[in-house]
N, CA, C and O atoms as CSV, one atom per row, in Angstrom:
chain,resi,resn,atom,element,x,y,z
A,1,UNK,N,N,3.895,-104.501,-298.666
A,1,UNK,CA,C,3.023,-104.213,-297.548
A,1,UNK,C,C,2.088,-103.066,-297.945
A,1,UNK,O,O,2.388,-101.932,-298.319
A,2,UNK,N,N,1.256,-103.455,-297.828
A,2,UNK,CA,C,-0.099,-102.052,-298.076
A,2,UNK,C,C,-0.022,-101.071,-297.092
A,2,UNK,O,O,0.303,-101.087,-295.905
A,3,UNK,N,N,-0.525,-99.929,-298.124
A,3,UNK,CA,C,-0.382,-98.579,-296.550
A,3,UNK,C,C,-2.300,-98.390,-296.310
A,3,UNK,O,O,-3.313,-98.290,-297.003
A,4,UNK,N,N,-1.952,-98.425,-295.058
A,4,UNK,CA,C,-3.046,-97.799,-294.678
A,4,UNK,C,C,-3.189,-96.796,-293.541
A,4,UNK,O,O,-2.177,-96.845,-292.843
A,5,UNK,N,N,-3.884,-96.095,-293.193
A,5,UNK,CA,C,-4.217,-94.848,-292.864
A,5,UNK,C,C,-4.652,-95.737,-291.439
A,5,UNK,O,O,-5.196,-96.839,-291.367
A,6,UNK,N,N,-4.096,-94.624,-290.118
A,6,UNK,CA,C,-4.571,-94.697,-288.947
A,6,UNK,C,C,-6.099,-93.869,-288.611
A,6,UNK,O,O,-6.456,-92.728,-288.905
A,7,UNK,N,N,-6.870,-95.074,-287.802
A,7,UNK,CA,C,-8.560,-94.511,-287.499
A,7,UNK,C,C,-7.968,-92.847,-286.811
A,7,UNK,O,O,-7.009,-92.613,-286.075
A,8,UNK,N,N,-9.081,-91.837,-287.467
A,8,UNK,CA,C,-8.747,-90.297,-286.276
A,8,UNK,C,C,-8.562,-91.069,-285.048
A,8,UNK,O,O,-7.415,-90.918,-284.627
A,9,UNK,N,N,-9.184,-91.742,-284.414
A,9,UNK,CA,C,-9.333,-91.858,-282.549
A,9,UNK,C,C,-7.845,-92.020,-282.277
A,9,UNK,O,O,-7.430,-91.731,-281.155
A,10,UNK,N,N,-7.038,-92.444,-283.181
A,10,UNK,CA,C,-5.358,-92.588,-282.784
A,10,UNK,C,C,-4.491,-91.013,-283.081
A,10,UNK,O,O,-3.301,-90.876,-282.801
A,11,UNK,N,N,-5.015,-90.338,-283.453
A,11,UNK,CA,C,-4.500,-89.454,-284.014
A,11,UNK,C,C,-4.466,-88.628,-282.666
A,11,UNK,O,O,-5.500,-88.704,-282.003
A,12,UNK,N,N,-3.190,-87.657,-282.027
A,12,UNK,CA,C,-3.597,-86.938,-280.724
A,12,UNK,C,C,-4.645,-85.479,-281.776
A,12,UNK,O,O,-4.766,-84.786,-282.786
A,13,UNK,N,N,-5.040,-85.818,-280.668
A,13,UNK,CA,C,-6.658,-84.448,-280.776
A,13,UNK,C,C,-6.066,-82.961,-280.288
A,13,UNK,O,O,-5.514,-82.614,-279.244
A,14,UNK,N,N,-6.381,-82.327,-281.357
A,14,UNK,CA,C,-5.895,-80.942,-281.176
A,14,UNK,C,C,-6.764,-79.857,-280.181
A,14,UNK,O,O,-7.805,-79.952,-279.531
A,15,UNK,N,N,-5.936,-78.959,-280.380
A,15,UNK,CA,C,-7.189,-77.829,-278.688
A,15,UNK,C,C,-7.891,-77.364,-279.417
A,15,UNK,O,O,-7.583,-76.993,-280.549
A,16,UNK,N,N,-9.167,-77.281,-278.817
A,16,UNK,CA,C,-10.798,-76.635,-279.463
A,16,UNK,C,C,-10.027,-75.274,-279.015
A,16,UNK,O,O,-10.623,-74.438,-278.335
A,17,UNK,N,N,-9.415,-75.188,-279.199
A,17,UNK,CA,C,-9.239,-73.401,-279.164
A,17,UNK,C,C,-9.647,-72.889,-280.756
A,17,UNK,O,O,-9.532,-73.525,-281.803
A,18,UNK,N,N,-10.095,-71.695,-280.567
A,18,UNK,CA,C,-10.320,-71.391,-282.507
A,18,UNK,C,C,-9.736,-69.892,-282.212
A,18,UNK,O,O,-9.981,-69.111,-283.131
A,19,UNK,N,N,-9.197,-69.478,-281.393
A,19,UNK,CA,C,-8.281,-68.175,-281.636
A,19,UNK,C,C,-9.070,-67.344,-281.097
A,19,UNK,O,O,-8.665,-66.229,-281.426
A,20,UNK,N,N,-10.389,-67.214,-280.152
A,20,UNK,CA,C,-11.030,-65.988,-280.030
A,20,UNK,C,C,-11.253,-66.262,-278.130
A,20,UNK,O,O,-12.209,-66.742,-277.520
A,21,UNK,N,N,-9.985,-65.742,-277.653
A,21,UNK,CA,C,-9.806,-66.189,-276.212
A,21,UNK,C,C,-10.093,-64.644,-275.506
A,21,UNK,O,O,-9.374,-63.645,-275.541
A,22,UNK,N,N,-11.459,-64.853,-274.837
A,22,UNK,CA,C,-11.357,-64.139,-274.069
A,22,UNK,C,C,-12.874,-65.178,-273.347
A,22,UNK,O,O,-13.724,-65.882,-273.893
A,23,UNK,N,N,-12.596,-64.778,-271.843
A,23,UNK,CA,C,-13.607,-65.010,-270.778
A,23,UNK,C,C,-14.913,-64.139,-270.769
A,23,UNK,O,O,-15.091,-62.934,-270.947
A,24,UNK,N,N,-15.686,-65.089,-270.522
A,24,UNK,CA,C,-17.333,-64.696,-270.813
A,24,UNK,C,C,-17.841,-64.185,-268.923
A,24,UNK,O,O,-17.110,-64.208,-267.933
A,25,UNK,N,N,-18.779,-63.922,-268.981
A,25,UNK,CA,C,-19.349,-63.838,-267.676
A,25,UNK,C,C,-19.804,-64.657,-267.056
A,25,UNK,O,O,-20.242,-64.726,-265.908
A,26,UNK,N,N,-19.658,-65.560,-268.149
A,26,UNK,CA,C,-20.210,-67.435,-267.645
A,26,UNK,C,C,-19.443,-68.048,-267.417
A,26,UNK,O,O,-19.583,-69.269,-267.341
A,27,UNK,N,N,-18.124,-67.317,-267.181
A,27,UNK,CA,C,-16.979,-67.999,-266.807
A,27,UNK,C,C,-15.999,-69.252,-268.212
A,27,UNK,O,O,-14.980,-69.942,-268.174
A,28,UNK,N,N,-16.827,-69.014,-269.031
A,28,UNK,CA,C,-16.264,-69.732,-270.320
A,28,UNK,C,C,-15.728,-69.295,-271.311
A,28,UNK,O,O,-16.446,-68.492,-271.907
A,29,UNK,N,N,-14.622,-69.499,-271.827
A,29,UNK,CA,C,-13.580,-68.703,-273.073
A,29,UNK,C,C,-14.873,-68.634,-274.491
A,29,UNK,O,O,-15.444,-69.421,-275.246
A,30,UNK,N,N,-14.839,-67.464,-274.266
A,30,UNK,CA,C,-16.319,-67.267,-276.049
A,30,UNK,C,C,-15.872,-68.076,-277.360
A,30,UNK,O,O,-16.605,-68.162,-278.345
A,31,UNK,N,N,-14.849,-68.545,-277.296
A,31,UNK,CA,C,-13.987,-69.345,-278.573
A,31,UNK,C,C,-14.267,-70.694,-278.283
A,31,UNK,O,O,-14.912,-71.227,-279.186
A,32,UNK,N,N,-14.074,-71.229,-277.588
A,32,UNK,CA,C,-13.903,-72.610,-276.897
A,32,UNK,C,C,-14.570,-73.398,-275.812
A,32,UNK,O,O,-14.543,-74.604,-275.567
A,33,UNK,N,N,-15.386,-72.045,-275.023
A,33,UNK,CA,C,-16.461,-72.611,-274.166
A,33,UNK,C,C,-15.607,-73.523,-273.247
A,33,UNK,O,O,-16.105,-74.643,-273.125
A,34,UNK,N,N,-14.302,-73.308,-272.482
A,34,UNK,CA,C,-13.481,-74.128,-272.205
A,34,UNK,C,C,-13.316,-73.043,-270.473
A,34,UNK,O,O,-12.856,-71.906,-270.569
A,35,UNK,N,N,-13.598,-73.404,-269.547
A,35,UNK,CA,C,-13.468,-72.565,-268.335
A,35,UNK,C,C,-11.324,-72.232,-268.167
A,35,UNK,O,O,-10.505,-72.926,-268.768
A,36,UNK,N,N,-11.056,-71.386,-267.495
A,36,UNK,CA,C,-9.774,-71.071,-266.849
A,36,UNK,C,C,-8.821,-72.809,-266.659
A,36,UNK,O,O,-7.911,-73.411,-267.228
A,37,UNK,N,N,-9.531,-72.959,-265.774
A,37,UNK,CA,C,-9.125,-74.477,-265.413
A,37,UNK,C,C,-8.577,-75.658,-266.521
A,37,UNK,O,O,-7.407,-76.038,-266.564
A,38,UNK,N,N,-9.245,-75.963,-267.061
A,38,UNK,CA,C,-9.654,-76.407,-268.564
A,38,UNK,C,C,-8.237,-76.197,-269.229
A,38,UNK,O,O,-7.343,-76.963,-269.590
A,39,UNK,N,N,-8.411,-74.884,-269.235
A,39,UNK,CA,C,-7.265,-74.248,-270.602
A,39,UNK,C,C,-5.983,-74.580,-269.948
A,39,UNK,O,O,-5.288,-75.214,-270.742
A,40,UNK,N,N,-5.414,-74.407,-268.848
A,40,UNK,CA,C,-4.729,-74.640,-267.908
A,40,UNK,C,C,-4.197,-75.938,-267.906
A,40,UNK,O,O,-2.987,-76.029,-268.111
A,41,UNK,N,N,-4.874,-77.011,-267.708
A,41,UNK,CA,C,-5.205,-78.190,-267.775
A,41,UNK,C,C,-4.774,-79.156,-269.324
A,41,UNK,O,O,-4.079,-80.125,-269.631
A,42,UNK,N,N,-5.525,-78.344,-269.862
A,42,UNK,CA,C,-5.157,-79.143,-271.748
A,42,UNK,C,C,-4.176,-79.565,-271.863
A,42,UNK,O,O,-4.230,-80.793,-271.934
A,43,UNK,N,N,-2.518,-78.886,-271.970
A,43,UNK,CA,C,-1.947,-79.854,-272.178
A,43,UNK,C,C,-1.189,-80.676,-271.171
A,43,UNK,O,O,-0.385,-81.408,-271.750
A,44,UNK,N,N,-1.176,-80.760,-270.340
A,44,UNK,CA,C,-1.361,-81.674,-269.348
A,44,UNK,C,C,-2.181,-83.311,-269.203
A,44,UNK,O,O,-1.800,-84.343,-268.650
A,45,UNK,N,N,-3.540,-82.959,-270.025
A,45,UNK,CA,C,-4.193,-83.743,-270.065
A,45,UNK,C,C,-3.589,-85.047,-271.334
A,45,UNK,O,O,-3.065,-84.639,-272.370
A,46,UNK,N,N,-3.730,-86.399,-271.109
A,46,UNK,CA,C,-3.754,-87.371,-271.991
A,46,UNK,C,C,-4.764,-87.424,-273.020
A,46,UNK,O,O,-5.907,-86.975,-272.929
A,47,UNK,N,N,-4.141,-88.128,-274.203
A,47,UNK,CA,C,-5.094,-87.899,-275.512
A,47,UNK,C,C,-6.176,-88.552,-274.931
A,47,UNK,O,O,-6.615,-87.673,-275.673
A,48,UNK,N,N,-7.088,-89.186,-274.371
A,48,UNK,CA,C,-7.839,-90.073,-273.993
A,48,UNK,C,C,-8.886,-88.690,-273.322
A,48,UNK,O,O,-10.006,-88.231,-273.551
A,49,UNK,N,N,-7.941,-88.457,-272.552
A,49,UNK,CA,C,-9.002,-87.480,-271.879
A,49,UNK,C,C,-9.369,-86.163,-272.810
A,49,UNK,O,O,-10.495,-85.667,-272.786
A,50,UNK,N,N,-8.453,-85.728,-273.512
A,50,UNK,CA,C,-8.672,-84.413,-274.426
A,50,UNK,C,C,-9.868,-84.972,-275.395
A,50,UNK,O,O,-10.806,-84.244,-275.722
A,51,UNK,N,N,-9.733,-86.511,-275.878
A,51,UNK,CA,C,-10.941,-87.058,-276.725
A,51,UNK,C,C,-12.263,-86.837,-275.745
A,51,UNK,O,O,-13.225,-86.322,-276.316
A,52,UNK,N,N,-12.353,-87.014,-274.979
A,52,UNK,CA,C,-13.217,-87.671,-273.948
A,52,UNK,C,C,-14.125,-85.836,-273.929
A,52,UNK,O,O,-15.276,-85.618,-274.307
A,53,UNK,N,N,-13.207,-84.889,-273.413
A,53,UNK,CA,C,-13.790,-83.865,-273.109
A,53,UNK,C,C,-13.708,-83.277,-274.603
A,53,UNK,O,O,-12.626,-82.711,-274.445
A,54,UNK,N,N,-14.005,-83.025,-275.770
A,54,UNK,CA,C,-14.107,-83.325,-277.442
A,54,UNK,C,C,-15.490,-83.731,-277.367
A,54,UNK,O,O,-16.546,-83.137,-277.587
A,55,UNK,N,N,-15.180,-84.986,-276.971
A,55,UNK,CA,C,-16.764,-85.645,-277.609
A,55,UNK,C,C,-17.990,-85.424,-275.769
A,55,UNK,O,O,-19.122,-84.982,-275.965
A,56,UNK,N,N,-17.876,-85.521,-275.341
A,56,UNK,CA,C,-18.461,-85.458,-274.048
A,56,UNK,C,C,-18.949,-84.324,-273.181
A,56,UNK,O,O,-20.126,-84.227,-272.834
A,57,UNK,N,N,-17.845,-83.324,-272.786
A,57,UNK,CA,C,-18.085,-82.019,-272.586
A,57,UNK,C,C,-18.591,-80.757,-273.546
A,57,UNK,O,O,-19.683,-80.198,-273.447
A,58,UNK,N,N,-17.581,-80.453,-274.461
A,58,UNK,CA,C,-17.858,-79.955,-275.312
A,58,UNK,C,C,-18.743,-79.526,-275.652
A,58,UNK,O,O,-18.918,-78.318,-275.490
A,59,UNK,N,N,-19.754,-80.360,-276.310
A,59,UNK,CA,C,-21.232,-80.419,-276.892
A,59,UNK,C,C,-21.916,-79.876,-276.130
A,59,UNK,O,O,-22.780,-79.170,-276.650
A,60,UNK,N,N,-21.887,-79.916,-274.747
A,60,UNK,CA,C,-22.808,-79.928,-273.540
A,60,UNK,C,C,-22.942,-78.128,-273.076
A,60,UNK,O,O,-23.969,-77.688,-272.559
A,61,UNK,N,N,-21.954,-77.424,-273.317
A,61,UNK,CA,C,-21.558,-76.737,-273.138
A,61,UNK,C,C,-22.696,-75.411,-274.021
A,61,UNK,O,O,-23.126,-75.752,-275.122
A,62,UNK,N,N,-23.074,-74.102,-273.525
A,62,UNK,CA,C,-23.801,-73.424,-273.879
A,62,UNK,C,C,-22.868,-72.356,-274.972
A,62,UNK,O,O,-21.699,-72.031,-275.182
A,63,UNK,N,N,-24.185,-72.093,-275.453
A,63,UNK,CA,C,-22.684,-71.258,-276.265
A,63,UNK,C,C,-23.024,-70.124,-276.200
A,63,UNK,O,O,-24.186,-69.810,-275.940
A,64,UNK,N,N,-21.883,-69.098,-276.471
A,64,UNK,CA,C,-21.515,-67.297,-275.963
A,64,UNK,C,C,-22.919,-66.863,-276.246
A,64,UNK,O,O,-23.627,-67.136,-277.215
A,65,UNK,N,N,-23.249,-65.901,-274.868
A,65,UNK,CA,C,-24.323,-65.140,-274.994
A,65,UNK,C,C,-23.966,-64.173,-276.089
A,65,UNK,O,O,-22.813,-64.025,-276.494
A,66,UNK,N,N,-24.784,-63.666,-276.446
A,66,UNK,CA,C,-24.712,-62.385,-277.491
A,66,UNK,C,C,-24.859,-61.068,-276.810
A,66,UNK,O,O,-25.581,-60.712,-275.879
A,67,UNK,N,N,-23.822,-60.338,-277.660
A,67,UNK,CA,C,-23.977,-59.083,-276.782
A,67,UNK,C,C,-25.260,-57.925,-277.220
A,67,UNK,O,O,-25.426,-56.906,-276.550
């Protein structure tokens, strides 16, 4: 039997966290751009939806003002 490798989209999707958690004045974590709720929420959420807000939210999202 041949091996082959599962597509990423099967793979569970890890947290856009990158280690730099603190809340902005925009109400968004400066690391992750991920609101209170959100973070709260993650693992709770199904891989479907953690993909979903990955490819969908994410992007959309402004990134940390500069101080």
């Amino acid at each position: 039997m041949p091996f082959t490798l599962s597509p990423p989209e099967v793979a569970t999707p890890i947290s856009p966290c990158v280690g730099t958690c603190c809340m902005g004045a925009d109400g968004l974590c400066v690391g992750c751009r991920r609101t209170l709720a959100e973070i709260a929420r993650w693992s709770g959420m199904d891989d479907d939806e953690r993909r979903r807000w990955i490819r969908e939210v994410q992007p959309l999202r402004p990134p940390p003002a500069r101080p």
